[in-house]
N, C-alpha and C positions, 0 to 999 in steps of 0.2 A: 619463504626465505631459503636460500644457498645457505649449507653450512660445511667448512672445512675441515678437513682430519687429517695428520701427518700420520703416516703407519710405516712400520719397517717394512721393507720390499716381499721379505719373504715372508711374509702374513699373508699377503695380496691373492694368492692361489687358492686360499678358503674362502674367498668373500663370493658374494651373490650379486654378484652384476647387476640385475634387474632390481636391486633393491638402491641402486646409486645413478647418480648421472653420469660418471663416465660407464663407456658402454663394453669396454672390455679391459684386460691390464696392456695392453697396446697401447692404449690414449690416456697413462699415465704421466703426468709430470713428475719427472724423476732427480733426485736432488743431486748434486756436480759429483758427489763421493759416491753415488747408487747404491745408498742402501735406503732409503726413504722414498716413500711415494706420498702425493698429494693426489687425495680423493677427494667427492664433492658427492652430497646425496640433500634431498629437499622431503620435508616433512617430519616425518620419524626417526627418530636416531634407529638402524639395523643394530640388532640385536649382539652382532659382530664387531661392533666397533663399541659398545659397553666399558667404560674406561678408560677411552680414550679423551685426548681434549679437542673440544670442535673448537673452531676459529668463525668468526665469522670475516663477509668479502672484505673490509675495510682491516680485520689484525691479518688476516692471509696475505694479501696486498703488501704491507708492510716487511712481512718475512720475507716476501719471494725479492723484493724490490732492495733490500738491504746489500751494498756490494759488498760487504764482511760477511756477508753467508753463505748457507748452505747451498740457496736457489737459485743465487745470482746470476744471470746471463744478460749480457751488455745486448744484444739485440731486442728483451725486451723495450727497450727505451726506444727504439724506432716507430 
């Protein structure tokens, strides 16, 4: 199973790549104000992300999809 994590943008330069499924901080989804990124890692929660909240695809979904949010971008509806 996919699980999701929202982390402040400037945490994102300590994390281990190879332990997540995005493949660098380049192929972040970044929230309308940029200071938030959404990450995606399957299996083991990384050790780096310890106190964070995962989401799973269906509450991520919800976030990104709310147009009162942080995530909101009208093209995804296309």
């Amino acid at each position: 199973m996919i699980n999701y994590v929202i982390v402040n943008k400037s945490e994102v330069a300590s994390f281990d790549f190879s332990k997540l499924l995005n493949t660098s901080a380049d192929f972040l989804r970044i929230s309308n104000d940029g200071t938030k990124c959404l990450i995606k890692y399957e299996g083991s929660k990384p050790s780096f992300l310890e106190g964070k909240t995962i989401y799973t695809h269906a509450e991520i979904h919800a976030i990104t999809r709310d147009p009162n949010g942080d995530w909101w971008v009208e093209s995804d509806l296309i």
